[in-house]
Predicted model as a PDB file, atoms N, CA, C, CB and O in Angstrom, pLDDT in the B-factor column:
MODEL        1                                                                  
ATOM      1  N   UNK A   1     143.694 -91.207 115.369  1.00 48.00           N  
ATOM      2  CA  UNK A   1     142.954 -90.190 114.659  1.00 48.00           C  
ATOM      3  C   UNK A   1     143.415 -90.177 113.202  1.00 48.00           C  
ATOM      4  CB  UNK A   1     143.141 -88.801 115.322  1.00 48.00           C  
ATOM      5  O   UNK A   1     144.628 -90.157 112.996  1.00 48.00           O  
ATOM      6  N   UNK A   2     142.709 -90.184 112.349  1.00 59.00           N  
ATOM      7  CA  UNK A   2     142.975 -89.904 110.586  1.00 59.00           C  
ATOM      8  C   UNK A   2     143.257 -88.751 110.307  1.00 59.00           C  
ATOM      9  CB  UNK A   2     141.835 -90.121 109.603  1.00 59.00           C  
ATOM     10  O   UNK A   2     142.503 -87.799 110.510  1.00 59.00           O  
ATOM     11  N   UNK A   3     144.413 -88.679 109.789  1.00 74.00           N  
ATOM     12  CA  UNK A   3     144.724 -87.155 109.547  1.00 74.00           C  
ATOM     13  C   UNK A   3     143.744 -86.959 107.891  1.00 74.00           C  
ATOM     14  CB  UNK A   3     146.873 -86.834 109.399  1.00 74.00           C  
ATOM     15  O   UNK A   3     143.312 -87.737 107.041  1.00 74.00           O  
ATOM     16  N   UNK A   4     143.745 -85.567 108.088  1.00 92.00           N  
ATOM     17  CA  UNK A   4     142.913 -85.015 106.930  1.00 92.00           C  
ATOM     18  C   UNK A   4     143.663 -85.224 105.683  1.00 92.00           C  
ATOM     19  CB  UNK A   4     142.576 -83.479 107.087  1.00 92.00           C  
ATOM     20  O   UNK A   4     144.753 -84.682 105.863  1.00 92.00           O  
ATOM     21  N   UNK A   5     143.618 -85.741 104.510  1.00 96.00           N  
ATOM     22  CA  UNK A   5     145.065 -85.622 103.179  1.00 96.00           C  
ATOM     23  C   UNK A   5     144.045 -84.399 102.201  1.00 96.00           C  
ATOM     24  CB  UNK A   5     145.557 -87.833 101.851  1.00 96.00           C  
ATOM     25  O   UNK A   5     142.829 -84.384 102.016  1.00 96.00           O  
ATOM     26  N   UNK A   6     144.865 -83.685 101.832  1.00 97.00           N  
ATOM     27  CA  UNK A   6     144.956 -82.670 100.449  1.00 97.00           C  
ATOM     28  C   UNK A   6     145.202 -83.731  99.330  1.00 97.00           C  
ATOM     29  CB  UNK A   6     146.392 -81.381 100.471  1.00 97.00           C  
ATOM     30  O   UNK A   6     145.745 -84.830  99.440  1.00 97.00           O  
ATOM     31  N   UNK A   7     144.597 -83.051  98.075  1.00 97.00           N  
ATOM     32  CA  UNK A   7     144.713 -83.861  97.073  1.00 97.00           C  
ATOM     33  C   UNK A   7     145.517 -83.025  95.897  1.00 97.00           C  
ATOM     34  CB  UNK A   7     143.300 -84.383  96.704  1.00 97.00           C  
ATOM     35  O   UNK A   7     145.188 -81.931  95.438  1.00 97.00           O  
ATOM     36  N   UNK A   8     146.501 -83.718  95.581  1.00 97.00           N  
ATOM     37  CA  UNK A   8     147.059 -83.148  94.106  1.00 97.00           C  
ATOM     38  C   UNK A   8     146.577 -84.020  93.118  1.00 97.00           C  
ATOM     39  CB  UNK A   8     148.713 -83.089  93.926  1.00 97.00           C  
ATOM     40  O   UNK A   8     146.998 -85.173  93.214  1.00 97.00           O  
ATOM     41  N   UNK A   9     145.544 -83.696  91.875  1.00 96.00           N  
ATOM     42  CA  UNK A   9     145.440 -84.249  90.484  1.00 96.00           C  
ATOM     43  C   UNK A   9     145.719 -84.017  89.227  1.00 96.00           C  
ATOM     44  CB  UNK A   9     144.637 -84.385  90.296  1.00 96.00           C  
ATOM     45  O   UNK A   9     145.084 -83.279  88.474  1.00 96.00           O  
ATOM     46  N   UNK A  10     146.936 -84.812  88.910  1.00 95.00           N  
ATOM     47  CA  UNK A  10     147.856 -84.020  87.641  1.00 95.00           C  
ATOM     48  C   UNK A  10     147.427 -84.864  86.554  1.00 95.00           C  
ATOM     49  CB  UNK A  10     149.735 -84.013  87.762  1.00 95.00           C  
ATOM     50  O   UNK A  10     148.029 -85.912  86.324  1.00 95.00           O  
ATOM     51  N   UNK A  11     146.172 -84.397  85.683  1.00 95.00           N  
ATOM     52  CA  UNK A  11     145.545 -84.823  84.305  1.00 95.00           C  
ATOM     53  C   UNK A  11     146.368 -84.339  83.262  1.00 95.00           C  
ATOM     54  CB  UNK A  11     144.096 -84.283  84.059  1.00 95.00           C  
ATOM     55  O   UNK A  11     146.706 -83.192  82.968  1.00 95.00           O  
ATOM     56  N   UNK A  12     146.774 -86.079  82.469  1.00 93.00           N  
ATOM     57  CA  UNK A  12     147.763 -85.789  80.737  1.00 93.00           C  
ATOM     58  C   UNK A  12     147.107 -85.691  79.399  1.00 93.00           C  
ATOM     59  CB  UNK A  12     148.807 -87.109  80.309  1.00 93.00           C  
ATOM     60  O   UNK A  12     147.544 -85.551  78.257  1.00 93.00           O  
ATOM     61  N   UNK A  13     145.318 -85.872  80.173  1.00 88.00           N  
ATOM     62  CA  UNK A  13     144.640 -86.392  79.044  1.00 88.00           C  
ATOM     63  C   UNK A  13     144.615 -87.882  78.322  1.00 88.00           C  
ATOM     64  CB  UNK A  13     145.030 -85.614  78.212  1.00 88.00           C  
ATOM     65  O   UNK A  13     143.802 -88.255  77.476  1.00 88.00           O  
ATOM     66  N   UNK A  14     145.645 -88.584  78.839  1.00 91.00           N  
ATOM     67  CA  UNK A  14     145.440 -90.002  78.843  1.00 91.00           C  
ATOM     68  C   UNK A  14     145.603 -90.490  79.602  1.00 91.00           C  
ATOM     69  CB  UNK A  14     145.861 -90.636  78.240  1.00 91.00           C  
ATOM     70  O   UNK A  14     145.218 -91.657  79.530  1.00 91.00           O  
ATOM     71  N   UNK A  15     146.378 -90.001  81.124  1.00 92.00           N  
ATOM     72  CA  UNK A  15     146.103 -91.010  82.214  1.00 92.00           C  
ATOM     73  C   UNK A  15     146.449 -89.668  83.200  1.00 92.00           C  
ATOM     74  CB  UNK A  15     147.192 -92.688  82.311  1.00 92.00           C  
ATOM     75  O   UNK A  15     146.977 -88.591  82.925  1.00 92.00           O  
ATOM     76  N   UNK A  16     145.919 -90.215  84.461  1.00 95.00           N  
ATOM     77  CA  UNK A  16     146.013 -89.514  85.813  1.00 95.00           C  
ATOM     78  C   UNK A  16     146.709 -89.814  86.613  1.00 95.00           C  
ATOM     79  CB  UNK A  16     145.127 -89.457  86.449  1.00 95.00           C  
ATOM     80  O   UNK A  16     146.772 -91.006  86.914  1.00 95.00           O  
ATOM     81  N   UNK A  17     147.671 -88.663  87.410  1.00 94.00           N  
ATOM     82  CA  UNK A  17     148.048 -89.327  88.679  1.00 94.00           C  
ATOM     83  C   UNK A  17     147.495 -88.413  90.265  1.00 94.00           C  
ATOM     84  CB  UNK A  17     149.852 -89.441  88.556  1.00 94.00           C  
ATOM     85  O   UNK A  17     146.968 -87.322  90.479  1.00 94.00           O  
ATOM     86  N   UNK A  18     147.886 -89.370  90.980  1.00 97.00           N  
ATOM     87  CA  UNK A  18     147.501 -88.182  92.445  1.00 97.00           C  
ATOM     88  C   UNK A  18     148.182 -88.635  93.081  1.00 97.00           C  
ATOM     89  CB  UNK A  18     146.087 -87.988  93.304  1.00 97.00           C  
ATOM     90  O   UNK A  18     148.604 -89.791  93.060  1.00 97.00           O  
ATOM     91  N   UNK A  19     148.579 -87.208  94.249  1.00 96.00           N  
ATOM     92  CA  UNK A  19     149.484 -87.374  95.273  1.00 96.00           C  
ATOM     93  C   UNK A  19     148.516 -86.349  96.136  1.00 96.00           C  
ATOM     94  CB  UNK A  19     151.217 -86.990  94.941  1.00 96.00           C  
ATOM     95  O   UNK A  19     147.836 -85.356  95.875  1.00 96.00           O  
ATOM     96  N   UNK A  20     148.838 -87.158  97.341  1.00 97.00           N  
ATOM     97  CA  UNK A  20     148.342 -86.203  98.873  1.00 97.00           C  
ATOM     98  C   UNK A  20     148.961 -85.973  99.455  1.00 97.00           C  
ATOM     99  CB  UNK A  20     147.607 -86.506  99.839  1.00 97.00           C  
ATOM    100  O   UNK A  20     150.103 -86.189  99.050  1.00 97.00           O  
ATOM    101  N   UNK A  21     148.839 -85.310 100.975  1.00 96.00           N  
ATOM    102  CA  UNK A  21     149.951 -84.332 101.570  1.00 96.00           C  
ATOM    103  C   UNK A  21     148.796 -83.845 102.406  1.00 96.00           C  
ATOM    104  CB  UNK A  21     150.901 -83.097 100.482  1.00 96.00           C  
ATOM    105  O   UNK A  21     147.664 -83.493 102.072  1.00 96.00           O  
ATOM    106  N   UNK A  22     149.449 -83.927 103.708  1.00 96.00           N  
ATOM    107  CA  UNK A  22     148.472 -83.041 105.060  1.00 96.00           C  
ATOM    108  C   UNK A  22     148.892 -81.321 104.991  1.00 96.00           C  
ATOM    109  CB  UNK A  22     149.082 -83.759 107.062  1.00 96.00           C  
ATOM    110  O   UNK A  22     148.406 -80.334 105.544  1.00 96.00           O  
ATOM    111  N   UNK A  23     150.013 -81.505 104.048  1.00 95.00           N  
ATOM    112  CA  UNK A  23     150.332 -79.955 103.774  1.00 95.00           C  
ATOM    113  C   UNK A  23     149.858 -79.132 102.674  1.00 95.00           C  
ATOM    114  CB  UNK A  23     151.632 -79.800 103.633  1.00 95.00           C  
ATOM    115  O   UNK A  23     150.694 -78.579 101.959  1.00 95.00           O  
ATOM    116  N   UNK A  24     148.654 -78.990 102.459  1.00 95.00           N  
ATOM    117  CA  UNK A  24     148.593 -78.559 100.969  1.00 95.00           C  
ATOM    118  C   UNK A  24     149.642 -77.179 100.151  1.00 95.00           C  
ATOM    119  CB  UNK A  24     146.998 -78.119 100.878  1.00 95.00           C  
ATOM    120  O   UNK A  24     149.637 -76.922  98.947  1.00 95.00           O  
ATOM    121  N   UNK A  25     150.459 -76.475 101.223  1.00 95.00           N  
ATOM    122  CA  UNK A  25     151.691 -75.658 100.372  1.00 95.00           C  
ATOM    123  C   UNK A  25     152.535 -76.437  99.815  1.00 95.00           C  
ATOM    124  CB  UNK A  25     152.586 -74.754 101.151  1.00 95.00           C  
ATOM    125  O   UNK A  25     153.119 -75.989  98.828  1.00 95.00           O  
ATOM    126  N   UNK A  26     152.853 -77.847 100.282  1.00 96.00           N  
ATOM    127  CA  UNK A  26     154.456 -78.697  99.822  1.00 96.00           C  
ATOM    128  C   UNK A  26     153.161 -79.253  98.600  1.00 96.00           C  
ATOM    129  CB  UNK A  26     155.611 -80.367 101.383  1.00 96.00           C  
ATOM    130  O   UNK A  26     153.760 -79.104  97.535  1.00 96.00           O  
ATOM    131  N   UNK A  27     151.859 -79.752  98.279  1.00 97.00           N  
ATOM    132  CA  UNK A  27     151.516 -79.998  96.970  1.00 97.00           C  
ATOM    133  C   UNK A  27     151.130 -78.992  96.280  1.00 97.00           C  
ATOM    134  CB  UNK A  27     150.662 -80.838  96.857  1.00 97.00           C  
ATOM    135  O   UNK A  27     150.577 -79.220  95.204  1.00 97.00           O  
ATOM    136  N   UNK A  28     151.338 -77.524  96.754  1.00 95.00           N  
ATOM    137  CA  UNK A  28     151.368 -76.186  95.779  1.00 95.00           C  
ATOM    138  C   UNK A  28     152.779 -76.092  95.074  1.00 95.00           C  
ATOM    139  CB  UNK A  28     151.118 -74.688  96.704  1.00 95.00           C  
ATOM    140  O   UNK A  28     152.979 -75.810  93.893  1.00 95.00           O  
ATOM    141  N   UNK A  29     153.534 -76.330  95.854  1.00 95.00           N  
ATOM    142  CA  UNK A  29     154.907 -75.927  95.256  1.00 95.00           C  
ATOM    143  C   UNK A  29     155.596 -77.301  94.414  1.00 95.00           C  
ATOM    144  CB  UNK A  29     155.992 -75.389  96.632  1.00 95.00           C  
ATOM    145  O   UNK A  29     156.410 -77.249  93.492  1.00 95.00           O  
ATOM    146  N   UNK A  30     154.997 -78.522  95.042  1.00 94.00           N  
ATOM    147  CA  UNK A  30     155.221 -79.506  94.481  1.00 94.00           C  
ATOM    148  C   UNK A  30     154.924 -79.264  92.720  1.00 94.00           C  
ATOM    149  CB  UNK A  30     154.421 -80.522  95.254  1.00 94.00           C  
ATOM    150  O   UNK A  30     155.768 -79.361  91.830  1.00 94.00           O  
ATOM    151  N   UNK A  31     153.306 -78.892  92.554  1.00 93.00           N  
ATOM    152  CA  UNK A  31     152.653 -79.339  91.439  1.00 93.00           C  
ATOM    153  C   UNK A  31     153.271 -78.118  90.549  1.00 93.00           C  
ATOM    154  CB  UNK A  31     150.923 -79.513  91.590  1.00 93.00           C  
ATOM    155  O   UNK A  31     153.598 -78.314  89.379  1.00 93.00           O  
ATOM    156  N   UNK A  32     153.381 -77.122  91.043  1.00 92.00           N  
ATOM    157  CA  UNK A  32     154.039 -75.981  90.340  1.00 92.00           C  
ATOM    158  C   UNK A  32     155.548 -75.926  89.866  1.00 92.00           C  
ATOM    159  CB  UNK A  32     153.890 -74.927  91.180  1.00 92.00           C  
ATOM    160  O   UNK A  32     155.994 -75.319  88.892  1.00 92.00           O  
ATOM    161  N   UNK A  33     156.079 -76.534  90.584  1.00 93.00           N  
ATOM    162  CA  UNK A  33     157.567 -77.354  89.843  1.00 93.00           C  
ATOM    163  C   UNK A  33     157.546 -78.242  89.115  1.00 93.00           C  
ATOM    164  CB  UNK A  33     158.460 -77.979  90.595  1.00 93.00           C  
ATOM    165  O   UNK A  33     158.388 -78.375  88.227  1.00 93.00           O  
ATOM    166  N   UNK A  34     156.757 -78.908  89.281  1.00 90.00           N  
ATOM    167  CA  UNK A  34     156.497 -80.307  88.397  1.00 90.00           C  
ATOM    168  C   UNK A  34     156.113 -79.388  86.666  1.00 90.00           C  
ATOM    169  CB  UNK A  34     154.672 -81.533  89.284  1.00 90.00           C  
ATOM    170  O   UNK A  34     156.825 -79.268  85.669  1.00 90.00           O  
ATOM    171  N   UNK A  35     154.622 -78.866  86.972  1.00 90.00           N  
ATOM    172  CA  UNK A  35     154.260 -77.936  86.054  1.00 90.00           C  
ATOM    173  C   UNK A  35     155.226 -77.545  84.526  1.00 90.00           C  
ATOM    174  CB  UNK A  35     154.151 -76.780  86.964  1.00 90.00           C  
ATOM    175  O   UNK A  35     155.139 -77.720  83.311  1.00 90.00           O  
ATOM    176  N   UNK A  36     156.271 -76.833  85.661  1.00 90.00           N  
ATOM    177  CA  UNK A  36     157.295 -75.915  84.822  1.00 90.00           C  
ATOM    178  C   UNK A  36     158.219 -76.670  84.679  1.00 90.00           C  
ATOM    179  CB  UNK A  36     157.822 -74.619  85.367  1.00 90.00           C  
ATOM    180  O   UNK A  36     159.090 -75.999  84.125  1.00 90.00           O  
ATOM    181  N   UNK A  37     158.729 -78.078  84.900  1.00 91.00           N  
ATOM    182  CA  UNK A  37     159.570 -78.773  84.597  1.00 91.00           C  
ATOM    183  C   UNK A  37     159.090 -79.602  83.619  1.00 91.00           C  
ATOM    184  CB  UNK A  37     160.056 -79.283  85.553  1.00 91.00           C  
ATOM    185  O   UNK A  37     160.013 -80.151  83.016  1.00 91.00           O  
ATOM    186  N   UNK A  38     158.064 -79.885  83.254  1.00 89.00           N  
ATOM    187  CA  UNK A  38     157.273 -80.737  82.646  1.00 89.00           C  
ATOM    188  C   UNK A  38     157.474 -80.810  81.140  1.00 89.00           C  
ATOM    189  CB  UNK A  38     155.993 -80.418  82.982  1.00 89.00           C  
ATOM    190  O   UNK A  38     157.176 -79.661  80.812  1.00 89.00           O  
ATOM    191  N   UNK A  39     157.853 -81.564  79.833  1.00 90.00           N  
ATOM    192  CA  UNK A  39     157.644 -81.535  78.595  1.00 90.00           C  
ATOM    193  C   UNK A  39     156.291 -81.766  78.212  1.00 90.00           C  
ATOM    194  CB  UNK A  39     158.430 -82.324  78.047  1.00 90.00           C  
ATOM    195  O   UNK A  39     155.815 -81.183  77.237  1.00 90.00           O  
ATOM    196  N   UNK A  40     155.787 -82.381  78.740  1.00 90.00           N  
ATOM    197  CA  UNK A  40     153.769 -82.590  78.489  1.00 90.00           C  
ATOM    198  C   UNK A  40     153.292 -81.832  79.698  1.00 90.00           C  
ATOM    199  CB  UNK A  40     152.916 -84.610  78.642  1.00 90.00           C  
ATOM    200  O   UNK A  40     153.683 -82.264  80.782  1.00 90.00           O  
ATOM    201  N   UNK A  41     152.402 -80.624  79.690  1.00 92.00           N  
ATOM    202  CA  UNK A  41     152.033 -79.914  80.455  1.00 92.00           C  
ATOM    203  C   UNK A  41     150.455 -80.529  81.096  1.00 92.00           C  
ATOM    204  CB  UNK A  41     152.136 -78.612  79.758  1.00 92.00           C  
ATOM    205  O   UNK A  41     149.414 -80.540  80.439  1.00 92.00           O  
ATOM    206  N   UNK A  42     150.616 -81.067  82.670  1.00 94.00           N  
ATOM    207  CA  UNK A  42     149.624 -81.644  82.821  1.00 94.00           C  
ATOM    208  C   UNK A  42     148.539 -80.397  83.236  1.00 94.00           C  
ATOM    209  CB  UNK A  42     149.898 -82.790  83.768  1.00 94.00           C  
ATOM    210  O   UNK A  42     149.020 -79.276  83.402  1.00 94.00           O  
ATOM    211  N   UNK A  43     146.960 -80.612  83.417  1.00 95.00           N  
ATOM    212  CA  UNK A  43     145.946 -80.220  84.197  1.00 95.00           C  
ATOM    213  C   UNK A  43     146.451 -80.346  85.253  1.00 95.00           C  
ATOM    214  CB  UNK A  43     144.798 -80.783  84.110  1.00 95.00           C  
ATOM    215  O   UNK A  43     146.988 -81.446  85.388  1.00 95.00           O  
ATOM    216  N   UNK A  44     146.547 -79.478  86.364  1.00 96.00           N  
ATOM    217  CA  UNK A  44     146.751 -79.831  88.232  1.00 96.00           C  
ATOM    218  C   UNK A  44     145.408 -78.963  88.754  1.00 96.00           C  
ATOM    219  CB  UNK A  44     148.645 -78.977  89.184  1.00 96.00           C  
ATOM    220  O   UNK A  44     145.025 -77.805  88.587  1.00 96.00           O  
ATOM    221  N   UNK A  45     144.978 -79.953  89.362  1.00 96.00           N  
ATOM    222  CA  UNK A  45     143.651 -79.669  90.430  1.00 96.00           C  
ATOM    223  C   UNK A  45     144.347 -79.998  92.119  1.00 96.00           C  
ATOM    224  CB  UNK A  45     142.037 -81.070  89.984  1.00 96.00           C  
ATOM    225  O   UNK A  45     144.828 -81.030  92.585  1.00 96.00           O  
ATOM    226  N   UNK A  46     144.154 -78.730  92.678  1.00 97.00           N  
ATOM    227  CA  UNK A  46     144.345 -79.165  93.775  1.00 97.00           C  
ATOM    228  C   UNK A  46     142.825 -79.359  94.644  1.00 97.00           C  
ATOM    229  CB  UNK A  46     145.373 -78.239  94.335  1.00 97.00           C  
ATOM    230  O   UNK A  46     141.824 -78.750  94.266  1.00 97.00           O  
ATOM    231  N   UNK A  47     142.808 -80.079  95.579  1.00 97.00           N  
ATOM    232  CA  UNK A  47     141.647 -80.816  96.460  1.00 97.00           C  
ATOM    233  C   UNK A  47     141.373 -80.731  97.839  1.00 97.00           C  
ATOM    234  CB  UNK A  47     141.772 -82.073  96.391  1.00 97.00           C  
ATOM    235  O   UNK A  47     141.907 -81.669  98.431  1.00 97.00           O  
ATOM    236  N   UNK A  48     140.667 -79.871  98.678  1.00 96.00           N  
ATOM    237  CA  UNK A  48     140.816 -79.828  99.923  1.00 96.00           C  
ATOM    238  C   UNK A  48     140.169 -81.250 100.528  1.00 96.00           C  
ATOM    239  CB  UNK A  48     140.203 -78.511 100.410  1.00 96.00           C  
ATOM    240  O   UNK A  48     139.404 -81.983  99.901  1.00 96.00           O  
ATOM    241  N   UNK A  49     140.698 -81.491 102.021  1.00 95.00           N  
ATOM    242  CA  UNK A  49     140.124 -82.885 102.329  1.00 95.00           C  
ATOM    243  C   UNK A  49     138.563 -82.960 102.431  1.00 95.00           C  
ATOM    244  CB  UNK A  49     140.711 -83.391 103.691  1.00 95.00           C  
ATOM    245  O   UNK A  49     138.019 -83.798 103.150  1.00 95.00           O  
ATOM    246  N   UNK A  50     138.038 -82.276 101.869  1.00 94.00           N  
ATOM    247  CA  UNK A  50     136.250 -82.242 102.077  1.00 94.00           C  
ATOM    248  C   UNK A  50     135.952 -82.736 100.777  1.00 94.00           C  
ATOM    249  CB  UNK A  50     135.363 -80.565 102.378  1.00 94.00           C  
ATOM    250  O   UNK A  50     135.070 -83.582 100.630  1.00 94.00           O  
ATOM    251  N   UNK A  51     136.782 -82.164  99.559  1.00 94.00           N  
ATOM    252  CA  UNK A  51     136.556 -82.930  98.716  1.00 94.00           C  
ATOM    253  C   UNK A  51     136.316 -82.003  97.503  1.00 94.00           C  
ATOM    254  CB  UNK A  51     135.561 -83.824  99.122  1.00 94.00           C  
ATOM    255  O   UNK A  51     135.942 -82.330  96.377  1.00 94.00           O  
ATOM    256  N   UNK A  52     136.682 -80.488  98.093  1.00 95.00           N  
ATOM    257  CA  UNK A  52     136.082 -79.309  97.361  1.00 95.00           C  
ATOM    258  C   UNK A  52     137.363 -78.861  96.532  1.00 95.00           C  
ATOM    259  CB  UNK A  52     135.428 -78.045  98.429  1.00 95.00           C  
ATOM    260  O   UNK A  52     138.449 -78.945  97.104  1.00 95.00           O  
ATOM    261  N   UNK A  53     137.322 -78.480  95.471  1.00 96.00           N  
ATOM    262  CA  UNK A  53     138.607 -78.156  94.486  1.00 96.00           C  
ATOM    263  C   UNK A  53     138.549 -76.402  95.053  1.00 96.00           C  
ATOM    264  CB  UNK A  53     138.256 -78.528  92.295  1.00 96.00           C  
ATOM    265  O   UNK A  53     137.531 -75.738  95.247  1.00 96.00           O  
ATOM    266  N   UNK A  54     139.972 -75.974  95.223  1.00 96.00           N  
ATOM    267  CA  UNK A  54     140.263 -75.194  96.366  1.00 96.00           C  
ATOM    268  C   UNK A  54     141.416 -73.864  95.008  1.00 96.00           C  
ATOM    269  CB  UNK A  54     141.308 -76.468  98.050  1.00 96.00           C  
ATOM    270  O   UNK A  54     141.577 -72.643  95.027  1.00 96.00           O  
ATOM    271  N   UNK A  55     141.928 -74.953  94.067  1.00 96.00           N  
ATOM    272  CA  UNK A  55     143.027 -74.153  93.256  1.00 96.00           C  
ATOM    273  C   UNK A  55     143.187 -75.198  91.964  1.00 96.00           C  
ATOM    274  CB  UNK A  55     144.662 -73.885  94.237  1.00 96.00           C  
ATOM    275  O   UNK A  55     143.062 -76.422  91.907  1.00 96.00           O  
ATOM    276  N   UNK A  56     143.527 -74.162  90.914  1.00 95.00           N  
ATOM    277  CA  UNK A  56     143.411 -75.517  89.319  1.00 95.00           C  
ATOM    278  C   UNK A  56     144.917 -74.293  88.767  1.00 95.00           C  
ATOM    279  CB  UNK A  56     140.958 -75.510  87.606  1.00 95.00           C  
ATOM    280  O   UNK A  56     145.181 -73.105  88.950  1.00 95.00           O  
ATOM    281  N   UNK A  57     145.677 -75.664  87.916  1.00 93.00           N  
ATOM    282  CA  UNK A  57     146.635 -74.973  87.103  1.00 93.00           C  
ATOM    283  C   UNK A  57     146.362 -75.337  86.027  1.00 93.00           C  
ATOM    284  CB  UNK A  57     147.933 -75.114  87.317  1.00 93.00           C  
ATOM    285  O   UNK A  57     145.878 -76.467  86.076  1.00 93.00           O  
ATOM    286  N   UNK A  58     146.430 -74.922  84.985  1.00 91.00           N  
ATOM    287  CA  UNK A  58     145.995 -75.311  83.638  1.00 91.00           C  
ATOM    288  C   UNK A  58     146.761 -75.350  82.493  1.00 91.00           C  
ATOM    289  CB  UNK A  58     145.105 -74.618  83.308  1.00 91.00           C  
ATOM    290  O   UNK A  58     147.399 -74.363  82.128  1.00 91.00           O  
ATOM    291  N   UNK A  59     146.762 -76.590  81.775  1.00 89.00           N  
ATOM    292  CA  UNK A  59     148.568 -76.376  81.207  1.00 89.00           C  
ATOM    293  C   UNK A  59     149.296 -75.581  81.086  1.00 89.00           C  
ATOM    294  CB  UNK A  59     148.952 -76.570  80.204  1.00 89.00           C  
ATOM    295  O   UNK A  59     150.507 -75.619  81.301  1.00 89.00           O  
ATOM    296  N   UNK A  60     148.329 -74.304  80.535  1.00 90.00           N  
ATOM    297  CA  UNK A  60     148.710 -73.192  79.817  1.00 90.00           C  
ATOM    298  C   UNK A  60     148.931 -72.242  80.712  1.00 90.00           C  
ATOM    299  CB  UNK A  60     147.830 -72.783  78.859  1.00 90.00           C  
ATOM    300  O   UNK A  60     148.958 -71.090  80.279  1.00 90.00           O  
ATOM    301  N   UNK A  61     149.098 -72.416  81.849  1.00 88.00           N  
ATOM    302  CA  UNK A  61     148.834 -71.676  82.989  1.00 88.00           C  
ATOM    303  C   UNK A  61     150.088 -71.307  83.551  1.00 88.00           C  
ATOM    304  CB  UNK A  61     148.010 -72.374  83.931  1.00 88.00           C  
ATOM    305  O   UNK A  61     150.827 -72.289  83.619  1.00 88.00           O  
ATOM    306  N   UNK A  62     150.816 -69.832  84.154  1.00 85.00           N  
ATOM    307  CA  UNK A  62     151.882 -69.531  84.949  1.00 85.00           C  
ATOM    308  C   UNK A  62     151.880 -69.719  86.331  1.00 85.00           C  
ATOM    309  CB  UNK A  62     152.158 -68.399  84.770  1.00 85.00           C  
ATOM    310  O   UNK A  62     152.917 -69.669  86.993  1.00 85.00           O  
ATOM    311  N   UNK A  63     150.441 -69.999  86.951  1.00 88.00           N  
ATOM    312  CA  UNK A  63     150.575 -70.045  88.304  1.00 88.00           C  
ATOM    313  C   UNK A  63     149.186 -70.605  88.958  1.00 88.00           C  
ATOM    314  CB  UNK A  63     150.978 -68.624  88.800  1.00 88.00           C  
ATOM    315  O   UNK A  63     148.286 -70.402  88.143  1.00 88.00           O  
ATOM    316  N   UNK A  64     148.711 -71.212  90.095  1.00 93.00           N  
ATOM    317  CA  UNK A  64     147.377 -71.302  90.746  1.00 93.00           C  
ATOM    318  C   UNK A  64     146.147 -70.389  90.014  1.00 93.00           C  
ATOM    319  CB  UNK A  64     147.593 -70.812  92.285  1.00 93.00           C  
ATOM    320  O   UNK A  64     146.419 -69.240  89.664  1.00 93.00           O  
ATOM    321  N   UNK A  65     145.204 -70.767  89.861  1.00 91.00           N  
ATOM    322  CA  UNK A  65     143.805 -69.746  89.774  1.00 91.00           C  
ATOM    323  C   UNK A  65     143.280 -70.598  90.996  1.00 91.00           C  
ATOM    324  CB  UNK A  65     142.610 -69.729  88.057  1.00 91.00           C  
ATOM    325  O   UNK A  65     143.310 -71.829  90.987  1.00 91.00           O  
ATOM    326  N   UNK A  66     142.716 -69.719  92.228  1.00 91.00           N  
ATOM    327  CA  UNK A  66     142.426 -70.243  93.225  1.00 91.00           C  
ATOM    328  C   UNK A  66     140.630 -70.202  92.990  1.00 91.00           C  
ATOM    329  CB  UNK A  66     143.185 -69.480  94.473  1.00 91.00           C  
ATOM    330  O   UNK A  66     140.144 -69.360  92.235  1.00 91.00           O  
ATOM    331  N   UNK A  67     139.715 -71.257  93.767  1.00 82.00           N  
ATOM    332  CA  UNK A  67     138.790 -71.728  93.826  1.00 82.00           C  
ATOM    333  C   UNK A  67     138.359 -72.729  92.291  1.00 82.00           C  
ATOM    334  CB  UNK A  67     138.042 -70.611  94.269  1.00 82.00           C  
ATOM    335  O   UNK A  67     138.879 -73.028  91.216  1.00 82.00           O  
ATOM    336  N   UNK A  68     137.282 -72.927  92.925  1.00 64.00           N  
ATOM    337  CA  UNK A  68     136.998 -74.327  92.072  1.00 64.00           C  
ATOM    338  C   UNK A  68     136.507 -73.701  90.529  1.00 64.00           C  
ATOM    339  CB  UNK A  68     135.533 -75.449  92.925  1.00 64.00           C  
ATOM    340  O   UNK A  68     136.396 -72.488  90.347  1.00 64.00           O  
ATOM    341  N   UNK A  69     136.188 -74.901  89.271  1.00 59.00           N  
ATOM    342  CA  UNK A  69     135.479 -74.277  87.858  1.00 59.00           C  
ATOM    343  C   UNK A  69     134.366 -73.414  87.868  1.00 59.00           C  
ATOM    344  CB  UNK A  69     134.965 -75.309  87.002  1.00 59.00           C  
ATOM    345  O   UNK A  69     133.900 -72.996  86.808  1.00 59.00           O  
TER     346      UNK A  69                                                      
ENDMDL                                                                          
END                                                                             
């Protein structure tokens, strides 16, 4: 059986990365540490496995804004 993956997308404005996770809390807390550790503050979109954007952090951002743009 295929497990379902969550999507983390952390945009620098010049390049992208992604990471998945059947857990989407360990890529909440993931992207939110990353976030605040970060010297270049990326875009983070998180991605449910359907394909629907579920939560966005925004450079400028202290925490999740949940549902999609």
């Amino acid at each position: 059986m295929a497990e379902r993956l969550f999507k983390l997308e952390a945009d620098y404005d010049t390049s992208k990365s992604v990471v998945f996770s059947a857990d989407e809390n360990i890529l909440r807390m993931f992207g939110r540490d990353h976030h605040n550790a970060a010297t270049i503050k990326p875009d983070l979109t998180l991605i449910d496995p359907a394909g629907e954007t579920i939560a966005t952090l925004d450079a400028w951002a202290d925490d999740w804004t949940e549902g999609g743009p």
